[in-house]
C-alpha positions, 0 to 999 in steps of 0.5 A: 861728224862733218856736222859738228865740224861745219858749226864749229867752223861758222862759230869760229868765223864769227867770233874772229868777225865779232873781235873785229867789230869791237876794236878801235879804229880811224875810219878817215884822215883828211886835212881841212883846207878851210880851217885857220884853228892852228895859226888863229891868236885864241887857239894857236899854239907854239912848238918845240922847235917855235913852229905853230903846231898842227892840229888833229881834230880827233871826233869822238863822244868818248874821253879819257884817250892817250895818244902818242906820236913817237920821240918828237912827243905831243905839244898838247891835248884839249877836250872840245865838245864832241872831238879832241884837239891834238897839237902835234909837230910837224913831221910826224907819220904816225899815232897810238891811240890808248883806252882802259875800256878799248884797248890800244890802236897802235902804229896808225900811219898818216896816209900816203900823200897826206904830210903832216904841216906846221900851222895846218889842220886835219881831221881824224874820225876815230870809231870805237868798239860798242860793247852790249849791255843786257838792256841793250841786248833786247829790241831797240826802240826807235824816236824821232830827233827833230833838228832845226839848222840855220842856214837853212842850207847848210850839210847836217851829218848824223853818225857821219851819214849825211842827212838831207834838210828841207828848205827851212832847214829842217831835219826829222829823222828816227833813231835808235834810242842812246848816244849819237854825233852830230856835226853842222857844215855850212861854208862861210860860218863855223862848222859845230860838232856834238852828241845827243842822246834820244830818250824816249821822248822826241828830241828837239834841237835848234842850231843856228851856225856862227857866221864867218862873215865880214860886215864892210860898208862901201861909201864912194865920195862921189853920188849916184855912183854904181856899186861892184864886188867881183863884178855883181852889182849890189846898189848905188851911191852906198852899201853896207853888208855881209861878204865872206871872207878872204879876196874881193874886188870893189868897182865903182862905176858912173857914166862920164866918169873914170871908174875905181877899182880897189881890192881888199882881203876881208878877214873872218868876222871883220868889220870894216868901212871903206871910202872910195875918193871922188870919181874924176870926171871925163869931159868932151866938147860940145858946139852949140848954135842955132838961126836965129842966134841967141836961143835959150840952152837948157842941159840936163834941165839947167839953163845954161846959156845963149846960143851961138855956146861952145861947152868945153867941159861936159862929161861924157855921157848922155845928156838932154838938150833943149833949146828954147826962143819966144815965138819960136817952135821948142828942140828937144834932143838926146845926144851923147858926148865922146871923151876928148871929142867935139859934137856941133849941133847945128839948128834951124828954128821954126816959127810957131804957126796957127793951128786948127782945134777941134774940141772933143765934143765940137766941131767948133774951130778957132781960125786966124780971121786976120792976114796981119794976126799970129796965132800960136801955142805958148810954152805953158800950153795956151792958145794966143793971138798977137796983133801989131799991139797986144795979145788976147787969150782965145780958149775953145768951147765944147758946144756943138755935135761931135764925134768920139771914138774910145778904145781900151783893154778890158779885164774883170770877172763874170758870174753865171747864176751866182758861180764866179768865173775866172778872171778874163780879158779882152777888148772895148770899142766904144762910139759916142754922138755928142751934144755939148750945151756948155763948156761942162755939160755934153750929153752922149749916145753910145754904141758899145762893143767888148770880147773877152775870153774866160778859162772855163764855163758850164753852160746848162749842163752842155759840159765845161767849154773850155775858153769861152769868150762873150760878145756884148753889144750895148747900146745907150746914152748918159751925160759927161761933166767936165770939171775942168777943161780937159777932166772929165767924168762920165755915167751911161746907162743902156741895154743890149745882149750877150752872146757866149762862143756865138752858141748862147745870146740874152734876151735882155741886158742892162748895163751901168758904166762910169768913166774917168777921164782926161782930154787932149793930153796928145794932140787931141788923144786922150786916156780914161778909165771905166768901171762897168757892170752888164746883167743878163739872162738866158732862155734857159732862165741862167743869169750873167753878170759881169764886171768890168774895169776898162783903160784906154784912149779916146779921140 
């Protein structure tokens, strides 16, 4: 007896759960802050009273719904896809949902805290009772729905769960096969809600969200201008692009000039262009003069005057003075103007002197042989000497011995025995003795050095060495062409050895380089670049091979 009353009290129990499964019920009511549906021209509508009326967005894939909120009545009920829009007065505190098939959820009341606004919206997830057929009492079967969303970060909710996307925004999920919610969240574009149904195939979706975005273009009358919205610099001079509705702050700034800040409240969807008037100068001072007088002033790169000069109107920002006399050693300067300030520059001019070159190949040099002749570099770079009469062009000459010094970077690859090594870098040292036999043709002798460091390297099976870094020493000659009196190209050809970590050296090497360069760009230095090829060969038989390319100075 006790039996049959415990089986009859489960069973009991269950049925009371079962009933309670299978009614209608409002799982969350929430306003949506975001949301202008209720006060927007397409979709707004009017109440009794001449209030826009609130709108419950009602989620639910079901139709055929009666609802009723009381005396104060209903203004209207529109169909969407995957809700029901309910227009309702203000005030109301509660809603009766009525269904042929589910039944009635009477009385709901709005939540504590929660008032119901005119012009305001909310949100309503109305859960309805699923009732069995026989096919769908047996073993459900599972498929795959294959979403894709654009943005690709925008929130996906299946069923009201929230599904996690990939970075390309890619949803794959199983899902049991029927009727299922989807709703898309993305802030600054239009939330979409719907159903799908998964059949025995894999579904594929692809949403791609309305934005809400407004497209404005900022054109400042005034160039070179710096670009601001809500203090994040976005680009100079002009801008076009899409920037999310509601308050911003526009800021265009330039050196020496008083800046503009405009704000604007862009509306959803707009487009609009903004022109920014011109920018009003800030002006300083600035005193220019100079012994002896009547130097040349150059400003930014203008010629601007004779000194003794005072500028009554330079903004205030930075600026490059030069200040040029014939005969006279150039000033270059970098100042900085003050608003509403006064700067003096004052400045002693030197006279240009002769100096000793020595050419890179030679140890030739040119020298004043007369107390009464001037020698000095003109502006475009050339040696001249002036007597009491004329002036005579003197150029150098490369013949002779000399000494030559490079230095450099070093990067490339190696191979040992056909494996390719990482990329490794290091350091070139390089001495030249030198002949020249003419202004283009010098012939050389070199002594090269390098060290570089590798990742990894297996030597004859000693095991992986970890950043090995190879010696080479080579030694060599070759003959340098100049093709004009400061370009030259170089080929040198030579021999010598390597060693890796000291532990490993060559028999033999044999090395090929070619070199590009320019002379005396600095007071005698120079740049060039090398390309460089060396082979060797171990005791052990391995052979190495590297290839190198080379940047640096020579002296």
């Amino acid at each position: 007896m006790k039996l049959i009353l415990r089986i009859l009290t489960i069973i009991a129990l269950t049925s009371i759960q079962a009933v309670g499964q299978n009614k209608m019920e409002i799982k969350d009511f929430h306003p949506i802050v975001t949301d202008l549906s209720a006060i927007s021209t397409d979709t707004k509508k009017i109440d009794q009273n001449g209030e826009p009326s609130a709108i419950i967005k009602i989620q639910t894939t079901e139709k055929n719904f009666s609802f009723d909120v009381g005396q104060i009545g209903i203004v209207a009920q529109v169909e969407h896809k995957g809700e029901i829009w309910l227009y309702v007065p203000k005030g109301i505190i509660h809603i009766t949902v009525a269904h042929d098939k589910y039944g009635v959820l009477r009385n709901y009341y709005i939540p504590n805290g929660i008032d119901i606004e005119a012009g305001k919206v909310y949100e309503c997830k109305l859960k309805t009772p699923h009732i069995a057929n026989k096919s769908e009492n047996r073993e459900s079967k599972l498929q795959y729905l294959s979403l894709k969303v654009k943005p690709a970060k925008a929130i996906v909710y299946i069923d009201d769960k929230a599904r996690e996307s990939d970075k390309y925004g890619y949803v794959n999920i199983l899902l049991h096969k029927g009727e299922h919610t989807y709703k898309i969240v993305s802030p600054n574009y239009e939330t979409e809600v719907g159903f799908i149904n998964i059949i025995d195939k894999k579904v594929k979706l692809d949403i791609s969200l309305k934005s809400l975005k407004a497209k404005i273009a900022i054109l400042p009358e005034t160039s070179d201008t710096k670009i601001y919205i809500d203090g994040k610099y976005l680009g100079k001079s002009r801008w076009m692009g899409y920037v999310s509705p509601g308050p911003h702050i526009i800021t265009v700034k330039k050196e020496g000039y008083s800046e503009i800040r405009e704000e604007v409240n862009l509306k959803e969807k707009e487009v609009r262009s903004i022109e920014i008037q011109k920018l009003k100068p800030i002006y300083g001072t600035l005193d220019i003069s100079t012994s002896p007088g009547n130097a040349k002033i150059y400003i930014d790169g203008e010629y601007q005057g004779d000194s003794p000069y005072l500028f009554t109107e330079l903004t205030a920002s930075k600026h490059h003075i030069r200040i040029k006399k014939e005969g006279y050693e150039p000033i270059t300067r970098i100042i900085y103007i003050k608003e509403n300030s006064t700067k003096e520059i004052k400045e002693y001019l030197k006279k240009k002197k002769g100096r000793s070159y020595t050419s890179r190949y030679s140890n030739n040099k040119n020298e004043s042989r007369k107390s009464n002749n001037e020698i000095y570099y003109s502006e475009d770079g050339s040696l001249n000497i002036i007597n009491n009469r004329n002036k005579n062009s003197s150029s150098f000459s490369k013949k002779g011995l000399g000494i030559n010094f490079d230095a450099a970077a070093i990067m490339g690859t190696a191979e040992l025995d056909n494996n390719k090594l990482d990329n490794s870098l290091g350091g070139y040292f390089d001495v030249q003795i030198c002949l020249g036999v003419s202004d283009h043709f010098v012939f050389h002798g070199d002594f090269i050095y390098t060290k570089t460091e590798s990742e990894e390297l297996n030597i004859d099976g000693a095991g992986k060495k970890e950043h090995p870094y190879f010696t080479e020493m080579i030694y060599g000659g070759g003959l340098s062409i100049y093709l004009t009196s400061k370009v030259f190209l170089s080929g040198t050809v030579g021999a010598g050895s390597y060693k890796i970590n000291d532990n490993y050296k060559s028999k033999n090497a044999t090395a090929f380089q070619i070199k590009f360069g320019v002379d005396d760009l600095f007071d005698g230095l120079g740049i060039f670049i090398a390309a460089t090829v060396l082979n060797g060969e171990f005791d052990n038989g391995s052979k190495l091979t590297t290839n190198r390319v080379t940047l640096g100075f020579c002296l």
